[in-house]
C-alpha positions in Angstrom: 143.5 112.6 87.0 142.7 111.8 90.5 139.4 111.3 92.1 137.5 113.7 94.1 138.0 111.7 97.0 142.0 111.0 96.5 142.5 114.5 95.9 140.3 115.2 99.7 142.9 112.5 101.1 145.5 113.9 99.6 144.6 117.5 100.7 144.3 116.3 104.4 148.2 114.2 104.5 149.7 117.8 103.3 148.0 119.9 105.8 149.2 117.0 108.5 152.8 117.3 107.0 152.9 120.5 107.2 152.3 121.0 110.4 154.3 118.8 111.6 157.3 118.6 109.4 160.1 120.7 110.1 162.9 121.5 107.2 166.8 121.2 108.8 165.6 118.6 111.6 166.8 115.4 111.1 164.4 114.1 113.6 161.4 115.7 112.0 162.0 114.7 108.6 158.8 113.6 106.2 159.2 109.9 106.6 158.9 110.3 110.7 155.6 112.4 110.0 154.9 109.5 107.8 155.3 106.8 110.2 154.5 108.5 113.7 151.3 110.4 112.3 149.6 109.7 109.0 150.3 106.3 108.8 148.4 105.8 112.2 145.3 107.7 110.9 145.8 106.8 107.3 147.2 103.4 106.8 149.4 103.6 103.3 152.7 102.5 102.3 155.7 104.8 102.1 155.1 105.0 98.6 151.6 106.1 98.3 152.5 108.9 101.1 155.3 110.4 99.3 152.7 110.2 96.1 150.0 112.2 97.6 152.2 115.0 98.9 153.2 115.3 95.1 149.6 116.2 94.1 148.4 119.5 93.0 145.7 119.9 95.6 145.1 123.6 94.6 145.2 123.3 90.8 147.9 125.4 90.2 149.6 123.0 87.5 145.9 122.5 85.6 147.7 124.4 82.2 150.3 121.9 82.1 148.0 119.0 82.4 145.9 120.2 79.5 146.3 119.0 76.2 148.1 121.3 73.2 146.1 122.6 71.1 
């Protein structure tokens, strides 16, 4: 599980790609977001970007992290 402070970072890079990326534009895509915005406030690699995005910021996932009974 992530740290509270990971998950705040991570939080902060969707809201940033979501305003700014647009589906269907070529020229919009989520690796220019990457390189023209949140890797200018938020120095990362490619990879780590395309990790945080793939975090459950809101907890809606939490039943399927949770171990069977």
């Amino acid at each position: 599980m992530a740290t509270r402070n990971t998950m705040e970072k991570a939080r902060k890079i969707q809201e940033l790609t979501a305003q700014h990326y647009e589906p269907g534009r070529q020229d919009r895509c989520k690796l220019w977001v990457y390189r023209n915005i949140v890797n200018k406030i938020y120095p990362m690699s490619d990879r780590t970007f395309f990790r945080y995005l793939a975090i459950d910021v809101k907890g809606e996932n939490e039943n399927r992290l949770k171990k069977p009974e």
